[in-house]
Biopython code that builds the backbone (N, CA, C, O; Angstrom):
import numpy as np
from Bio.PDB.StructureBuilder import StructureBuilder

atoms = [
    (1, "UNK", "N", (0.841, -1.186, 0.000)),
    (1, "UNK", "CA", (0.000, 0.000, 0.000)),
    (1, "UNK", "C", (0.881, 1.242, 0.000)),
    (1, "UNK", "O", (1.809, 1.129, 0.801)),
    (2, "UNK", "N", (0.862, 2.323, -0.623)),
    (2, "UNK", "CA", (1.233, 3.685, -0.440)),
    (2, "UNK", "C", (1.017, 4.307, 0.632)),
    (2, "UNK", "O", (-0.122, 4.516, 1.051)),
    (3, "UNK", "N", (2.014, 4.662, 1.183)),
    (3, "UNK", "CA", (1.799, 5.483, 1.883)),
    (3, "UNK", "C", (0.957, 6.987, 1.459)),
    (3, "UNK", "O", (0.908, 7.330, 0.277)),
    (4, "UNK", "N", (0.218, 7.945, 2.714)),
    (4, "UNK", "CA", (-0.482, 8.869, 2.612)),
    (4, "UNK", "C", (1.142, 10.098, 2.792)),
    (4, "UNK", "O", (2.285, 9.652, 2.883)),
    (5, "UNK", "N", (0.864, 11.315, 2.800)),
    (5, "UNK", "CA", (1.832, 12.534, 3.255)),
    (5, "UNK", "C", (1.079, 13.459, 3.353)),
    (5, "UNK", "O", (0.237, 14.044, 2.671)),
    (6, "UNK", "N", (1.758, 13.527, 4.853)),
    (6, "UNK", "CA", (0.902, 14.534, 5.523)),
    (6, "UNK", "C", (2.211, 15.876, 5.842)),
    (6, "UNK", "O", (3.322, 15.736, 6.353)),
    (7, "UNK", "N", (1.516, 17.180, 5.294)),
    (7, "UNK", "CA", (2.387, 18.356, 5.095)),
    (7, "UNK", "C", (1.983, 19.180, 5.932)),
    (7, "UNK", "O", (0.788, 19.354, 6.170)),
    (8, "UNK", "N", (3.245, 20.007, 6.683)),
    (8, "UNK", "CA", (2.771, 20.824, 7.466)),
    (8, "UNK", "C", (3.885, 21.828, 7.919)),
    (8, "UNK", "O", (5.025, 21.461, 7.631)),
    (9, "UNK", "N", (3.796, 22.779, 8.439)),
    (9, "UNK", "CA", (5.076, 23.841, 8.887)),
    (9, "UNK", "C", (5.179, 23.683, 10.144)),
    (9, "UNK", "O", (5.641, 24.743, 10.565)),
    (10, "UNK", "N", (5.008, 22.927, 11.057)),
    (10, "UNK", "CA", (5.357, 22.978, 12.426)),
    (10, "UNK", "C", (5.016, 24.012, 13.282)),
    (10, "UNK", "O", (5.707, 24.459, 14.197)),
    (11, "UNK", "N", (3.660, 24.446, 12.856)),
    (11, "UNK", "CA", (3.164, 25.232, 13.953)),
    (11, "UNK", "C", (2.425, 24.897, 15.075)),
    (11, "UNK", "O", (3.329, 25.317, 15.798)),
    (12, "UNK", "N", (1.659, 24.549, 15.813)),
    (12, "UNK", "CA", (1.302, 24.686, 16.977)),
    (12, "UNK", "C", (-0.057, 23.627, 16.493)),
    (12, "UNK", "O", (-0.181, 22.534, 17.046)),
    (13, "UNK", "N", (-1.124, 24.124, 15.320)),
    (13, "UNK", "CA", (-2.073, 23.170, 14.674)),
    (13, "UNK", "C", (-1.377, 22.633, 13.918)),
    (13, "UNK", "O", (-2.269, 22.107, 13.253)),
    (14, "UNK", "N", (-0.744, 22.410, 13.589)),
    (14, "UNK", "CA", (0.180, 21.295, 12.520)),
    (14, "UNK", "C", (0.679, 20.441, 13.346)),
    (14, "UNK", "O", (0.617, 19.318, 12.846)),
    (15, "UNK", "N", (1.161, 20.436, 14.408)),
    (15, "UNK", "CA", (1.843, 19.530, 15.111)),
    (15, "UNK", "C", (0.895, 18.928, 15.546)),
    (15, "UNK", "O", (0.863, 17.697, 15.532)),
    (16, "UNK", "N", (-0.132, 19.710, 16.051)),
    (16, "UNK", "CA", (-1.383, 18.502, 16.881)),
    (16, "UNK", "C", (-1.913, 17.453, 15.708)),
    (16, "UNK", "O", (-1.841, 16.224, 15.700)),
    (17, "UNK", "N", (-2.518, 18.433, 14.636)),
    (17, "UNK", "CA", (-2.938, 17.288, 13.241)),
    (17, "UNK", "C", (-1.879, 16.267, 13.391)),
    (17, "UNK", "O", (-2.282, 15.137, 13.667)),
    (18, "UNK", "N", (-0.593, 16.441, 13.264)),
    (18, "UNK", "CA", (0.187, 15.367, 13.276)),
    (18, "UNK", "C", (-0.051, 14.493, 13.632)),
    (18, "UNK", "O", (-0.284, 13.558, 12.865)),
    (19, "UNK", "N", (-0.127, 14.328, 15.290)),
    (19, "UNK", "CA", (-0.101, 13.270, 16.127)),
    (19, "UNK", "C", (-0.958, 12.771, 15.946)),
    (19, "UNK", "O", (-0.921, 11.542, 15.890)),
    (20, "UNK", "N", (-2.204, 13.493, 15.757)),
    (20, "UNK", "CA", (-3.784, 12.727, 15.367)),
    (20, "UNK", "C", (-3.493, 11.949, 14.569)),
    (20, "UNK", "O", (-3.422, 10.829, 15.074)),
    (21, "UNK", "N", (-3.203, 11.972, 13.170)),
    (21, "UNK", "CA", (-3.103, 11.765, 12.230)),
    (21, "UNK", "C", (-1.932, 10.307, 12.203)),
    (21, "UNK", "O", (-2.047, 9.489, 11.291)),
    (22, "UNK", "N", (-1.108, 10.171, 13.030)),
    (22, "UNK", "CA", (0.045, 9.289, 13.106)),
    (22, "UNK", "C", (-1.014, 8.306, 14.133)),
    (22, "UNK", "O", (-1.205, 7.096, 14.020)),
    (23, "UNK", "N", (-1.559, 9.156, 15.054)),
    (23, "UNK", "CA", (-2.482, 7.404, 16.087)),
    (23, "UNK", "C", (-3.177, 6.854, 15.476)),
    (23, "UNK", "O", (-3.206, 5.628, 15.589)),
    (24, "UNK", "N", (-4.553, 7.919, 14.016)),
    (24, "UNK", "CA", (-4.986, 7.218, 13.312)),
    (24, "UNK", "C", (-4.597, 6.215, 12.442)),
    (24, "UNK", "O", (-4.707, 5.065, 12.868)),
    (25, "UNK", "N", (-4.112, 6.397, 11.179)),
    (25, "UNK", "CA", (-3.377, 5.518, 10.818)),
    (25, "UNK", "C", (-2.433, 4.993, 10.501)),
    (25, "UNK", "O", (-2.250, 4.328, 9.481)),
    (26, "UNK", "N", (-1.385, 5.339, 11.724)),
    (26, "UNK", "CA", (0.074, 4.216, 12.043)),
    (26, "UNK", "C", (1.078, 5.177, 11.109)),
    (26, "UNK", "O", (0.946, 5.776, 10.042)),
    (27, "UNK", "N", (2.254, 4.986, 12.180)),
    (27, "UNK", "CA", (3.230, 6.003, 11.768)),
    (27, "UNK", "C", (4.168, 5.294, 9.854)),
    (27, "UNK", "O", (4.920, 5.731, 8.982)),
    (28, "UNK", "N", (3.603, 4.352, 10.104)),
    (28, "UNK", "CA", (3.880, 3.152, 9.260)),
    (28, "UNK", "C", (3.178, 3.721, 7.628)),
    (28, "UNK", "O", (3.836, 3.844, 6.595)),
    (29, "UNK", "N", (2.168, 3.911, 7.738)),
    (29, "UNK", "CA", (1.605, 4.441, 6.390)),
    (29, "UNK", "C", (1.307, 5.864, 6.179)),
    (29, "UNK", "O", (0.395, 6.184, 5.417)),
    (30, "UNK", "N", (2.331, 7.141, 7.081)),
    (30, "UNK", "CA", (2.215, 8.332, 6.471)),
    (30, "UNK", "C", (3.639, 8.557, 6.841)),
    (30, "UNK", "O", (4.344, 8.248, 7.802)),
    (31, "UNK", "N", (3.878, 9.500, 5.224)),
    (31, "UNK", "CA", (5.121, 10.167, 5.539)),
    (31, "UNK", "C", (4.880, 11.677, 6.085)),
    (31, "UNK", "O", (3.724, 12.082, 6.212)),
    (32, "UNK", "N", (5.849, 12.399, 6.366)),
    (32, "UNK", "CA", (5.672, 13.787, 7.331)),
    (32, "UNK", "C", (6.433, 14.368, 6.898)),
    (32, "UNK", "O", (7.621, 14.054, 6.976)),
    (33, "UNK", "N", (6.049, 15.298, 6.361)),
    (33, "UNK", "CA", (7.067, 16.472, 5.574)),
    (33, "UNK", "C", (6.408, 17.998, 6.275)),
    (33, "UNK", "O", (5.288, 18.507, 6.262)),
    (34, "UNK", "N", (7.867, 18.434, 6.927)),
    (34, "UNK", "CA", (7.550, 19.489, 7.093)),
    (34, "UNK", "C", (8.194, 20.350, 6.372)),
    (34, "UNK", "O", (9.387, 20.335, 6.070)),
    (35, "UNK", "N", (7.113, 21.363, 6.005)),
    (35, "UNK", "CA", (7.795, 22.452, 4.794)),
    (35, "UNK", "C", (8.516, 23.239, 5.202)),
    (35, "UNK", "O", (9.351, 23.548, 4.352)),
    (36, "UNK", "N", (8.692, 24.080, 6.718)),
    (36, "UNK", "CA", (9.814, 24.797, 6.973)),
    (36, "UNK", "C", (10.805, 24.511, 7.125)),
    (36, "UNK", "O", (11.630, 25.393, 7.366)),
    (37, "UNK", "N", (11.260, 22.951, 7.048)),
    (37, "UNK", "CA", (12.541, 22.298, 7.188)),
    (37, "UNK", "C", (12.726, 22.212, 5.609)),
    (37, "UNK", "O", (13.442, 22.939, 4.920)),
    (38, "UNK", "N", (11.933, 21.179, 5.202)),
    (38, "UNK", "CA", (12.314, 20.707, 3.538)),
    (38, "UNK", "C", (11.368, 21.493, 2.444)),
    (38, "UNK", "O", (10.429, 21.027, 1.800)),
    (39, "UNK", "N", (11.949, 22.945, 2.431)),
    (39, "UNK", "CA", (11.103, 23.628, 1.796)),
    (39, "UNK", "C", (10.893, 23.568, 0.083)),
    (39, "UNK", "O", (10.091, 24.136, -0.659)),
    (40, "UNK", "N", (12.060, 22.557, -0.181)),
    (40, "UNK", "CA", (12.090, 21.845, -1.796)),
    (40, "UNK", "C", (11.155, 21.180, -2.117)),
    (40, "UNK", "O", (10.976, 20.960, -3.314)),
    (41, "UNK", "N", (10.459, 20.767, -1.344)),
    (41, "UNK", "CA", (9.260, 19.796, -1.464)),
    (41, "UNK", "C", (7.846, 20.765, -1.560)),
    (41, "UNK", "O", (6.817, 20.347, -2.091)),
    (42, "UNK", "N", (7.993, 22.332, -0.868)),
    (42, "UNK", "CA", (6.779, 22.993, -1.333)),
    (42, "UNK", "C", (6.119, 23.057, -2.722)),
    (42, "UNK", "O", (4.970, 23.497, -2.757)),
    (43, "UNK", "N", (6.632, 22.720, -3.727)),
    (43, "UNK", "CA", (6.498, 22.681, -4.906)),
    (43, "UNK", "C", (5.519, 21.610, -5.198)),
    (43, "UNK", "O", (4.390, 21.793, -5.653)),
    (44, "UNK", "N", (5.999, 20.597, -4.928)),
    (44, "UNK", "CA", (5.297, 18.787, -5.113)),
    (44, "UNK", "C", (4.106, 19.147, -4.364)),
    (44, "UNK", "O", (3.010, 18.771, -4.780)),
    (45, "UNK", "N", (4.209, 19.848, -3.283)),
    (45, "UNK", "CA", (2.908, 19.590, -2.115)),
    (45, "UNK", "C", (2.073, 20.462, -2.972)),
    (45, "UNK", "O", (1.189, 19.652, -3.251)),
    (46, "UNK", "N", (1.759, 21.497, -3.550)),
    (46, "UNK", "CA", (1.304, 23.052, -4.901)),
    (46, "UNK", "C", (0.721, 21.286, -5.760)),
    (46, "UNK", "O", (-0.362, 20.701, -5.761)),
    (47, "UNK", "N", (1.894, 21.007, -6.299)),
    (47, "UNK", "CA", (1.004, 20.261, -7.300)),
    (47, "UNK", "C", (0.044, 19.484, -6.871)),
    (47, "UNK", "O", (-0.836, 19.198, -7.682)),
    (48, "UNK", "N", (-0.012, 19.101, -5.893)),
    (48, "UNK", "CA", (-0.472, 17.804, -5.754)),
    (48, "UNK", "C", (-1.980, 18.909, -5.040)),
    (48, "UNK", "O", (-2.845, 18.295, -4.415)),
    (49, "UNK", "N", (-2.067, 19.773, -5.136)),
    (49, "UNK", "CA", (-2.827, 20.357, -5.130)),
    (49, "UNK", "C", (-3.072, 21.107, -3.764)),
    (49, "UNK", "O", (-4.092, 21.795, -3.732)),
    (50, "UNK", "N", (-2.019, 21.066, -2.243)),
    (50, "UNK", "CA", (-2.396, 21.377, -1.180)),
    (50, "UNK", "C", (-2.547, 23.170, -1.568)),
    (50, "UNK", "O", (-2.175, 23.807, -2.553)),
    (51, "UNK", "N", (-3.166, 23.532, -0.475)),
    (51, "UNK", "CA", (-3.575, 25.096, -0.735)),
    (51, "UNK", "C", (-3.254, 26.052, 0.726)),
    (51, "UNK", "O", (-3.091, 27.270, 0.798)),
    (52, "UNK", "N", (-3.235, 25.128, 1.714)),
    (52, "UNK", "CA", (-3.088, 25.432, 3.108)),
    (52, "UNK", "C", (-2.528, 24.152, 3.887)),
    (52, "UNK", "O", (-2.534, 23.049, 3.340)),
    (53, "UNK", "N", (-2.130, 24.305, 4.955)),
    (53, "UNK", "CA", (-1.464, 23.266, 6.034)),
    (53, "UNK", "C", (-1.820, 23.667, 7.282)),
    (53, "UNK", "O", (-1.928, 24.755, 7.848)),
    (54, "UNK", "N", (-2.067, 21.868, 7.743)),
    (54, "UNK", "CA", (-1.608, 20.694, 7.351)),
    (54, "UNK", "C", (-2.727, 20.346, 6.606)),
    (54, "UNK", "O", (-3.882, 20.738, 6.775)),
    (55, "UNK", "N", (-2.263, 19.516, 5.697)),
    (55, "UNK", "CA", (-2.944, 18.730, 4.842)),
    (55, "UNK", "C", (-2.713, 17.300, 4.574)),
    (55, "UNK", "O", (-1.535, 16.959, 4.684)),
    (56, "UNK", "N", (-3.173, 16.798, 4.397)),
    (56, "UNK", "CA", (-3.075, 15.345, 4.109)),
    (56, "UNK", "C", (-3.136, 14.995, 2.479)),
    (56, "UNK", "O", (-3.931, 15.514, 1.695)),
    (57, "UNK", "N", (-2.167, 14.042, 2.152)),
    (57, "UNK", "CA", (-2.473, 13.577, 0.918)),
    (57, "UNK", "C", (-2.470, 12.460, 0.742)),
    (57, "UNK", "O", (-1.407, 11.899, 1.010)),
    (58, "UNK", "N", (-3.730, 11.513, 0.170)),
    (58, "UNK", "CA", (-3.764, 10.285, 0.400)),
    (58, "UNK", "C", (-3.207, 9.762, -0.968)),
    (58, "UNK", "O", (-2.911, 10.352, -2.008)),
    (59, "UNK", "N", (-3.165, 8.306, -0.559)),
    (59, "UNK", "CA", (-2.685, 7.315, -1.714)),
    (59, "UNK", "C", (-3.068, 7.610, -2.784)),
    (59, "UNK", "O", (-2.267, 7.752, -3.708)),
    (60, "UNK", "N", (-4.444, 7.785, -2.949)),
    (60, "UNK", "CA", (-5.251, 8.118, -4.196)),
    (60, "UNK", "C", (-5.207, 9.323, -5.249)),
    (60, "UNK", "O", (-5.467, 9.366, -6.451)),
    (61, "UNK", "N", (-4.717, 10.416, -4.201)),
    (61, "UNK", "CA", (-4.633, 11.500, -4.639)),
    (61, "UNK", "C", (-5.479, 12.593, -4.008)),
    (61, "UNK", "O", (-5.405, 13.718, -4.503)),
    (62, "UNK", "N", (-6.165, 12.411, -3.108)),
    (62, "UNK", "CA", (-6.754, 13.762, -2.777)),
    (62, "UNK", "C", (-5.627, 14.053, -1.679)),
    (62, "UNK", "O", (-4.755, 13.450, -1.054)),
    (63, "UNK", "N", (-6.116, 15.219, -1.801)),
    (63, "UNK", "CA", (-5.816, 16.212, -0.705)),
    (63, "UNK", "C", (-6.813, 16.827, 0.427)),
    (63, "UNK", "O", (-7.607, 17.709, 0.101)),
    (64, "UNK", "N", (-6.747, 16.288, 1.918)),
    (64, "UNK", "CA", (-7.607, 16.733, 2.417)),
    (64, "UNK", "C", (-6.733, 17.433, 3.752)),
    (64, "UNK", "O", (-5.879, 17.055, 4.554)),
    (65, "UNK", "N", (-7.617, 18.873, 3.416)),
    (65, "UNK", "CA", (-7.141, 20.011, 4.244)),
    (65, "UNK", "C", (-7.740, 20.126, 5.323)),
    (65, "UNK", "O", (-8.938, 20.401, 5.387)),
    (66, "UNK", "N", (-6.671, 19.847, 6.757)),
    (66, "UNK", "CA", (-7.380, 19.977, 8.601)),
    (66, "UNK", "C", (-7.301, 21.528, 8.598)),
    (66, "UNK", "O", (-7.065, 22.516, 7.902)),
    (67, "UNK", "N", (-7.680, 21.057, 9.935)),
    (67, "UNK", "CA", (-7.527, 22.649, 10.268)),
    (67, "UNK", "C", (-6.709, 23.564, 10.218)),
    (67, "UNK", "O", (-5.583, 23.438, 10.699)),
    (68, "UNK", "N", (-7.147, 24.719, 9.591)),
    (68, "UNK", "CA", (-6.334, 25.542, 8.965)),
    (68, "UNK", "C", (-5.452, 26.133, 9.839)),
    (68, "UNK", "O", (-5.799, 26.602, 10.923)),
    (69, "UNK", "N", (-3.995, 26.128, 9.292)),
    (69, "UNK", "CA", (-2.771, 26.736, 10.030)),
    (69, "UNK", "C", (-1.822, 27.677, 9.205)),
    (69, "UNK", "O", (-1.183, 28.579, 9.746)),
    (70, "UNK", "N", (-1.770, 27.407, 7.856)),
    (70, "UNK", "CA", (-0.900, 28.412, 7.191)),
    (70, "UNK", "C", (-1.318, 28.215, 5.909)),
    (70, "UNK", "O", (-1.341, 27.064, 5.473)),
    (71, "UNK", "N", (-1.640, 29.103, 5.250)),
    (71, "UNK", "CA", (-1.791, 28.983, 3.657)),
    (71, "UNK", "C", (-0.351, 28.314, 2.740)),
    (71, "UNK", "O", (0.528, 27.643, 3.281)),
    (72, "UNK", "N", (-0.376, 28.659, 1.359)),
    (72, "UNK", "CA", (0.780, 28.006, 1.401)),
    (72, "UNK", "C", (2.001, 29.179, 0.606)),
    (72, "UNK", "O", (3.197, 28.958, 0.417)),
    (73, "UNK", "N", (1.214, 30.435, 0.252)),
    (73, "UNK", "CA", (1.755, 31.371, 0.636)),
    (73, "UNK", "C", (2.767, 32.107, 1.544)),
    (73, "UNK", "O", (3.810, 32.697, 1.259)),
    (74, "UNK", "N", (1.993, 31.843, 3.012)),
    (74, "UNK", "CA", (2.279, 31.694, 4.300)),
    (74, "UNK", "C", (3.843, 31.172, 4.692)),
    (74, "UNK", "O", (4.783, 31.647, 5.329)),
    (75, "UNK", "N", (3.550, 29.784, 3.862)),
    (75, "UNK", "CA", (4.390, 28.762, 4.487)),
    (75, "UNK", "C", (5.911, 29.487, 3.065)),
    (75, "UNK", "O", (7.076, 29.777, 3.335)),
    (76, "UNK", "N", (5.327, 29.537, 1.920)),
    (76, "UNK", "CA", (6.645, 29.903, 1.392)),
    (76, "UNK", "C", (7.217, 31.238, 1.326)),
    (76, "UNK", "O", (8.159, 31.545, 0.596)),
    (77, "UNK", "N", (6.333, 32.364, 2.475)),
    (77, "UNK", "CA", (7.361, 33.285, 3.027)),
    (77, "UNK", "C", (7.845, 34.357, 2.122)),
    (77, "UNK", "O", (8.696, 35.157, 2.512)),
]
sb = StructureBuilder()
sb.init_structure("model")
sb.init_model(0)
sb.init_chain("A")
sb.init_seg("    ")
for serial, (resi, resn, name, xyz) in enumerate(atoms, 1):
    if name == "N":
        sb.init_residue(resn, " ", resi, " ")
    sb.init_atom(name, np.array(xyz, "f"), 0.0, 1.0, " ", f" {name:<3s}", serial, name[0])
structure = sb.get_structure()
């Protein structure tokens, strides 16, 4: 199975989505990219259609956006 990736800047609601998100389903099937560290990857996360963070992107292809913490504007500063 593919893993999901879940994107986020390490703010304060990004970190909580995190953890949620890692008890739900297992640290095992999401990767964690945070964009203020690996900000090369803001690009991929744009395509893949995120618009704000954290977001989730599943196997399939959607993108589903938690609660809102940074646009992605925001995040690329």
């Amino acid at each position: 199975m593919a893993k999901s990736v879940f994107y986020h800047a390490g703010c304060p609601v990004c970190v909580s989505a995190e953890h949620d998100i890692v008890n739900l389903i297992g640290a095992d099937n999401v990767e964690l990219v945070h964009l203020g560290e690996d900000r090369n990857r803001i690009a991929e996360a744009e395509k893949a259609g995120v618009k704000s963070v954290p977001a989730l992107l599943t196997p399939s292809g959607n993108v589903l956006h938690l609660n809102f913490g940074a646009s992605m504007a925001e995040v690329k500063g």
